[in-house]
N, C-alpha and C positions, 0 to 999 in steps of 0.2 A: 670877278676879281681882275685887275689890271696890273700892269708892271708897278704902276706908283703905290698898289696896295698892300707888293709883297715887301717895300721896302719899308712899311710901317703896321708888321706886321707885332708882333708881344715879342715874338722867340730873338727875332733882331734888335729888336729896343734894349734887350739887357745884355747886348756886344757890349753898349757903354757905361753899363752899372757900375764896376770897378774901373778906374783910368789905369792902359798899360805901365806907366808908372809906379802905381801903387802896389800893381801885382810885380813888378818889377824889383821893385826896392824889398818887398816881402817875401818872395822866394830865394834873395839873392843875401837879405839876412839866414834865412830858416837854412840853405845850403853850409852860409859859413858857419854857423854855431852848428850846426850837424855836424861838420869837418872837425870843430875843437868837441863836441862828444865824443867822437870817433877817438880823436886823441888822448884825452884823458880816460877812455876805457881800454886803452891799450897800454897806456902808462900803467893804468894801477890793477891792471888785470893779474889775479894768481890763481886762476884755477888751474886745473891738470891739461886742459883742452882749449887752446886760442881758439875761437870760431867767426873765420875773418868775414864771412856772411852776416852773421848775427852782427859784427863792427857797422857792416853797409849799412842793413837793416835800420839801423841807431838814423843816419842820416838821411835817410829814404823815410824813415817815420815821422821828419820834423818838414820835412818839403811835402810829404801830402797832407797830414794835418793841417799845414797854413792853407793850401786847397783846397781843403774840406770847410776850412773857418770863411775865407773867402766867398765862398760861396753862399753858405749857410747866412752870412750876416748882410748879405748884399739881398735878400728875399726870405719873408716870412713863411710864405708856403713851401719854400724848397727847404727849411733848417727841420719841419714839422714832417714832410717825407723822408728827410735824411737822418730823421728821429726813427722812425719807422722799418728804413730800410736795415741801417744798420744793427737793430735790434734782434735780426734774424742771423744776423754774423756770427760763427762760433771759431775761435781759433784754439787750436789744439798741440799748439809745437809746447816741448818740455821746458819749463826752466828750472837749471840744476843749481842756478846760485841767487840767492835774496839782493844782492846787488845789480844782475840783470835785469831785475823788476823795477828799480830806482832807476840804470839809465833807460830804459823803456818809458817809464812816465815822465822820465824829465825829458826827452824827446817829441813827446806828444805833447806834452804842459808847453815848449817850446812853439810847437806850431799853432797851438790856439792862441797862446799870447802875440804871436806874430801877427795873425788871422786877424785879430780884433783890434790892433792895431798900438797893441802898446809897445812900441820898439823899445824903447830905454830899459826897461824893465825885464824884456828878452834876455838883452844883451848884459847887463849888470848884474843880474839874477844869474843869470850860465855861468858867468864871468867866477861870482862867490863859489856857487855847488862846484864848478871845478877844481878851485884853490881848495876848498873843505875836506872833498872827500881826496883829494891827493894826498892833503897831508895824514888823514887818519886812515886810510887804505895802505899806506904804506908806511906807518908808524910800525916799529917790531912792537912786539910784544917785550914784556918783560921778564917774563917766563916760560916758554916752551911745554906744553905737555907732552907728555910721551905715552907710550902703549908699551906692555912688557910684558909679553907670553910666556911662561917658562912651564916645560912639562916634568913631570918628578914622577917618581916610580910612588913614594909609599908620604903618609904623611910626615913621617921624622924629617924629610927630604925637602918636604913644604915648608915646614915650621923653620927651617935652617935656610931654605930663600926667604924668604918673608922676614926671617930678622935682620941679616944680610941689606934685603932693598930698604927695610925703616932706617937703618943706623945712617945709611950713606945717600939718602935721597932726601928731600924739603920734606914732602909729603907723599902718601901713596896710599892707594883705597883699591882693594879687588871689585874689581867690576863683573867679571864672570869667573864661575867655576865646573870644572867639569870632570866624572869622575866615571872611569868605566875598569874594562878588564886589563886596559893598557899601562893605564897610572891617572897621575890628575895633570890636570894643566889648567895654568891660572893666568888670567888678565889683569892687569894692573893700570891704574892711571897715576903716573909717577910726576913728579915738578923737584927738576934737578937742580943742583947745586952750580950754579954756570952751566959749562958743559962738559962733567965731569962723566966722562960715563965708563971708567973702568970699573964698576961695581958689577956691571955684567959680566966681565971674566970673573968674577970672583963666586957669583951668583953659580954660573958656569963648571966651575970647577968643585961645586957643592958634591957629595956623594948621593946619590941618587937622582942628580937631575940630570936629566938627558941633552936637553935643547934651552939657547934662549935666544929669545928675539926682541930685537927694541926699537921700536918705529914712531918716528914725528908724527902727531896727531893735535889737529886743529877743529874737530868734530864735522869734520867733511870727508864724503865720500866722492869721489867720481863712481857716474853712472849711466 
């Protein structure tokens, strides 16, 4: 083998399978739509925990995906190893909210659309799902649920909260009860009138009930 035969070698011939350009323009869309994911998950974020990692992550998923697509579509034996490879990949971080999984795939769904070369549709396509989920992420609700514990000694005590939370609440359904050598205490899923909530002093001030508590609930937990 000579000098002139390493330059016409296979591993050097696909230097110029993609033109710097193309990867150029492709990573330098996949960075900027990564930048306005970033954005709009930080706009319409309300969990209990920002996790400004997890924000990078969003943009760092749309810049190697387009790498990955670049690749893959520039050679048919490398898309069929990289079928291969990443089959054995297991990833095991938690997701604690069904919205993290949405901007997780539309991050990824960004970089292969990049990859393959459909810009327009990248960029219009990101453009809608941010306007979408802005406005219904952050649309209130119209009603509030609540949670309403309240412990009572005997059941006269119960029967006298319970009428109490129906007269002055939308609705209200026990959800748990529990009854030992202490007294009972009862959980409630209540939908208020506005936000009227002196009916827990009143609840409160029942003869035989001890304690009451009343807390915003959206059926999410932090964990």
């Amino acid at each position: 083998m000579n000098f002139s035969d390493i330059f016409k070698s296979e591993f050097l011939n696909k230097v110029n399978a993609i033109s710097f350009l193309d990867m150029a323009v492709a990573l330098g869309l996949a960075f900027a739509i990564g930048l306005f994911i970033m954005a709009v998950y930080r706009r319409t974020f309300r969990g209990i925990m920002y996790s400004r990692s997890f924000c990078i992550s969003l943009m760092a998923m749309s810049l190697i995906t387009t790498i990955l697509i670049l690749a893959v579509t520039s050679n048919i034996i490398l898309s069929l190893g990289m079928v291969g490879a990443l089959s054995i990949v297991r990833f095991r971080a938690a997701i604690k909210d069904p919205l993290d999984i949405t901007f997780l795939f539309w991050s990824i769904a960004v970089g292969i659309i990049l990859g393959a070369g459909f810009i327009g549709l990248a960029v219009l396509g990101s453009i809608l799902i941010g306007i979408l989920l802005t406005v219904f992420i952050n649309q209130k609700a119209k009603d509030t649920p609540y949670l309403l514990i309240v412990n009572c000694d005997n059941e006269k005590s119960e029967e006298a909260a319970i009428k109490i939370i129906r007269d002055q609440t939308v609705n209200s359904a026990v959800k748990a009860k529990t009854v030992n050598a202490a007294g009972i205490e009862l959980t409630l899923e209540l939908r208020l009138r506005g936000a009227a909530t002196g009916f827990v002093n009143a609840v409160n001030g029942t003869d035989g009930v001890r304690n009451v508590s009343l807390v915003s609930f959206n059926g999410e937990y932090a964990g």
